[in-house]
N, C-alpha and C positions, 0 to 999 in steps of 0.2 A: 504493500500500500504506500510506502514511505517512496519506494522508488517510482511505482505512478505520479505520486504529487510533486517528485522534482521532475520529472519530464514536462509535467503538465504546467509547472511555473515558469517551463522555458517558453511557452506560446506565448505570443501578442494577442491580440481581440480578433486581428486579421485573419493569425494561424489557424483560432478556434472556429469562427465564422467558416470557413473553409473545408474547416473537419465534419463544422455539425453539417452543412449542405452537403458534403461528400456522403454523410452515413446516411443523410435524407432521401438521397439521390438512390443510394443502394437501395433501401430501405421499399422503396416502390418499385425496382428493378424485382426484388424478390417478387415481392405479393402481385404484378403483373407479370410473372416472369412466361407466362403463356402465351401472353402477347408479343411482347418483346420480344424481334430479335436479338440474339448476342448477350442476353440482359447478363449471364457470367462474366461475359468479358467487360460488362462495364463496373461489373460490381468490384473485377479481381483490377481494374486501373483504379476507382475510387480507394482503395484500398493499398495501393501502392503509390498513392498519393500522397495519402493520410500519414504513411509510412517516411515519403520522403519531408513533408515537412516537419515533422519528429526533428529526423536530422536535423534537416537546414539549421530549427531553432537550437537546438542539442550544441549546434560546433560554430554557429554564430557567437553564443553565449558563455560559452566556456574554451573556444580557442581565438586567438589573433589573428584571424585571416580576414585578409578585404574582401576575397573571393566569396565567401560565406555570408559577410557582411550586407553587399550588394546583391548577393541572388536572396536573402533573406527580405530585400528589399524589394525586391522586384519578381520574386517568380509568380504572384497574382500575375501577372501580364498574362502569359500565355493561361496558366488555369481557367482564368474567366472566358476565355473562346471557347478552350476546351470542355468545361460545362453547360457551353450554350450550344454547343454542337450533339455534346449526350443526351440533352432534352430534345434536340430535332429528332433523334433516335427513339426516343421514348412517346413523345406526347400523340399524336398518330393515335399509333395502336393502342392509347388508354383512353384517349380523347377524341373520336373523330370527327367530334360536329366543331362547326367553324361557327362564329358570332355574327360575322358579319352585318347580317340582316340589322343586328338588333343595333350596333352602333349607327350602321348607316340610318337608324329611324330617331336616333337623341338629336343626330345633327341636325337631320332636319326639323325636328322637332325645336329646340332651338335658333335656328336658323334661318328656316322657311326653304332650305333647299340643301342642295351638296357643295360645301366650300371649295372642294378641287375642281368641279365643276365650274363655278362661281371666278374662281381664281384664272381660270385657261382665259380668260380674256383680256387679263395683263398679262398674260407671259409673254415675253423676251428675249431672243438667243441669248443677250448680254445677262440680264437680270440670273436667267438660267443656270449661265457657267458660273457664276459668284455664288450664286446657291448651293450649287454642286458641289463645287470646291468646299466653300464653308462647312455641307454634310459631312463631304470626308473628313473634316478637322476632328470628328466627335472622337475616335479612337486617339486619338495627341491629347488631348485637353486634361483629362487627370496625370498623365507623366509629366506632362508641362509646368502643371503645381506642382507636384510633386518634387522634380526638378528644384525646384524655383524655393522650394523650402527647404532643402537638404544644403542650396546653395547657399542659402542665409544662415546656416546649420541651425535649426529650428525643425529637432527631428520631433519633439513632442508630437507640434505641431503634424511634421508628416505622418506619425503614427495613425494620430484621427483620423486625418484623409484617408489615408490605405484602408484602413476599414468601414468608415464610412461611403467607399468605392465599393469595396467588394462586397458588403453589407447591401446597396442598395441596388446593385446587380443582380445578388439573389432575390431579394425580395420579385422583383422586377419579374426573374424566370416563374417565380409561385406565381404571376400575375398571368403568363402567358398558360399555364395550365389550369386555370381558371375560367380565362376567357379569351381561347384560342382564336386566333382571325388573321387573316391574308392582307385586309388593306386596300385603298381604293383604287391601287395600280390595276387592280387586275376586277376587282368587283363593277368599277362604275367607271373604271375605262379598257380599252383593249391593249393588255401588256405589248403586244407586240407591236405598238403603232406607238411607242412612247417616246422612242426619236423623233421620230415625224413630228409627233404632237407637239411634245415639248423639246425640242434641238436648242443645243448649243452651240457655241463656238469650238473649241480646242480640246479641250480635256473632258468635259463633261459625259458622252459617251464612256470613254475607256475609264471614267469613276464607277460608273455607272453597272458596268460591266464587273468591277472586282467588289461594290457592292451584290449583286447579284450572285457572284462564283459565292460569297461567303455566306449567303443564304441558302445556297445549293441549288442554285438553279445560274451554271454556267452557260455559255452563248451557245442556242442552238437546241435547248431542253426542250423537250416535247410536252406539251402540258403542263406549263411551271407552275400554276395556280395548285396542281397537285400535289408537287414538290416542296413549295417554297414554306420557309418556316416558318411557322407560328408565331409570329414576334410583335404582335400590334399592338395590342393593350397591355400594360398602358405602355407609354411612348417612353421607352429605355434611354433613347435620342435627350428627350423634355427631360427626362427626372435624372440621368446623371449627370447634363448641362447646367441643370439649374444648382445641384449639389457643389460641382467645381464654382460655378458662379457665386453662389449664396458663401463658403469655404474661403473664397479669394477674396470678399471683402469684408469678410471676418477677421480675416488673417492679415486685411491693408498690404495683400503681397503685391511688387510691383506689375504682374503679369492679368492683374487684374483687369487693367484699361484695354486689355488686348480681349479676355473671355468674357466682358458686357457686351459687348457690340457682337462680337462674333457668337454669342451665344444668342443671343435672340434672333439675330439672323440666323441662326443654326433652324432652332426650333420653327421658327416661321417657316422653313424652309422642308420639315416633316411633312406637310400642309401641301405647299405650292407643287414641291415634286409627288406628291402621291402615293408617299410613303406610309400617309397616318391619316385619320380622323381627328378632326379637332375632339371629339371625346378625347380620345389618346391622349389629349396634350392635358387634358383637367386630368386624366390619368396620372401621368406622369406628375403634375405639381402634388398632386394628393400623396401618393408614392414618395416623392424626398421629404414631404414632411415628415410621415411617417417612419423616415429612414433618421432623419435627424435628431426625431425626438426617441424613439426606442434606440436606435443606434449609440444616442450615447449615455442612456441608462445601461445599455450591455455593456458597454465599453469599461463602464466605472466598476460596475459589479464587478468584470473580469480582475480588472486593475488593483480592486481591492484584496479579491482572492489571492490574486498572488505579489498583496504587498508591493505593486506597484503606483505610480502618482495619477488621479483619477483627472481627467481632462476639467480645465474649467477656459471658455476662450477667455482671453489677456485683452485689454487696450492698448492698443499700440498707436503712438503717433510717427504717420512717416510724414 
C-alpha cells in the first residue's frame, strides 16, 4: 500500500486525469466489447499507457534528466489524438444514431433559419483563406501558452493549463458520446461541393484536406458522412479556444493579444466553414465553464492529496 501511494504522489492532476479517462475508456471497451472491434487491443494500449506514464512521472521526479523533464511535459500532445481516435473506434458501434436533426431544429428555433446557410452569402475566397488558416491555428494554441509560460518559468502556472487542456478535452469526448453528430458540412450542404461552394485562395483546400484525413475521411472517401467522426457537440474548437483565451488573461501572458482576436475568429469560423452548429458553440462555452470550475476543485483535491500547492490564480501587473 505504502508503495502504491508513493507512485501515486508522483502524478500531477494531468497524469491522473489521463489515467482515470484511460481506465474509463477501457472500462466501456469491456462491457461493449461485442460491439467493438479490436476493443482488446484498445484496452491492452490504454493500459500501456497508464503504464508509461507511471514512468515518465516515476524518473521525472526522482532522476535529473531534461529528457524526462520535457516529455513529462508534453506527452498529453500526442495522447489527446490518440484518444480521440479510440473513441472514433468505439462510438459507432455503441452509439449509432446521429443528433443531427435535433441540433439543426435549436438553430432554427432560435434563429429562424440555418446560420451556414445564412452565412454563404458573405463568403469570400479572401474572408475564406483567413478563416481556414485561423481553424488550423486551434491544434498550436494551448502549446503556444504553454510555451509562453514555461518561458517566463511560471510552471505552476503551466501545470493548471496542462490539465485544465486535457481535463477539458475529455470532458468534451463524454460530450461526443452523448450526442453524437456529423455537422452541417454534410447535413445541410453537399460535402463534396465545398470547394466550389466555399473556395479559397492558396492554402485553404490543402487545410482542408488534412483536417478531413484527421477525421478519417481522406481525399477521395466514399461516403464520408458515414465515416467521418462524431465530433460536433459540443464544439471542442469553442470550449478549448475559449479555455486558452479565458487562461491567457488570467495569467496577463504576453501571447494573449495574439489568442483574442485569433480566437474568436477561430470560433466564428466553426460557423462560416460548416464545421458546427451555432448550438455547438453554447456547447462549447457551457463545457469550459464546467471544465474551469470542476477542473480546479480536482486539481486542489489532487494537490492536497499528495501535499502538493493547490492552484489559487495570482494578480499580476505586466
Amino acid at each position: 500500500m505504502s508503495q502504491l501511494k508513493s507512485l501515486l504522489s508522483n502524478l500531477r492532476p494531468a497524469d491522473l486525469a489521463v489515467i482515470l479517462f484511460g481506465l474509463f475508456l477501457s472500462i466501456i471497451n469491456l462491457i461493449f466489447n461485442r460491439k467493438i472491434d479490436n476493443w482488446l487491443i484498445h484496452i491492452l494500449l490504454n493500459f500501456s499507457v497508464i503504464f508509461m506514464i507511471f514512468l515518465i512521472a516515476y524518473f521525472d521526479k526522482h532522476k535529473s534528466s531534461l529528457f524526462f523533464k520535457h516529455l513529462h511535459y508534453w506527452y498529453f500532445v500526442p495522447l489527446i489524438f490518440l484518444s480521440f481516435k479510440q473513441i472514433y473506434f468505439m462510438l459507432r458501434p455503441i452509439h449509432p444514431a446521429d443528433y443531427d436533426n435535433i441540433l439543426i431544429a435549436i438553430d432554427r428555433f432560435i434563429f429562424g433559419t440555418d446560420p451556414t446557410i445564412w452565412l454563404w452569402q458573405y463568403s469570400h475566397p479572401l474572408l475564406t483563406e483567413l478563416l481556414q488558416i485561423v481553424y488550423a491555428t486551434f491544434f498550436f494554441l494551448p502549446i503556444i501558452l504553454g510555451i509562453n509560460l514555461l518561458w517566463q518559468n511560471r510552471e505552476k502556472e503551466f501545470h493548471f493549463t496542462t490539465f485544465s487542456i486535457v481535463f477539458g478535452f475529455f470532458l468534451s469526448y463524454i460530450g461526443y458520446f452523448l450526442v453524437p453528430a456529423i455537422g452541417p458540412r454534410f447535413t445541410l450542404h453537399e460535402f463534396s461541393l465545398t470547394n466550389q461552394e466555399l473556395p479559397g485562395l492558396f492554402l485553404t483546400n490543402y487545410l482542408r484536406e488534412i483536417v478531413n484525413a484527421g477525421e478519417s475521411i481522406p481525399s477521395g472517401t466514399l461516403n464520408p458522412a458515414l465515416i467521418v467522426q462524431r465530433d460536433v457537440f459540443p464544439s471542442g474548437h469553442t470550449q478549448m479556444t475559449l479555455i486558452v483565451m479565458y487562461l491567457s488573461l488570467k495569467f496577463k501572458v504576453a501571447t494573449r493579444y495574439f489568442f483574442i482576436p485569433n480566437g474568436s475568429l477561430l470560433i466564428f469560423s466553426t460557423v462560416y466553414l460548416r464545421y458546427h452548429y451555432v448550438i455547438d458553440l453554447f456547447g462549447g462555452l457551457v463545457f469550459m465553464i464546467i471544465t474551469m470550475v470542476l477542473g480546479k476543485i480536482f486539481y486542489n483535491w489532487w494537490m492536497k492529496i499528495t501535499n502538493g500547492q493547490p492552484f489559487e490564480y495570482e494578480r499580476r501587473i505586466n
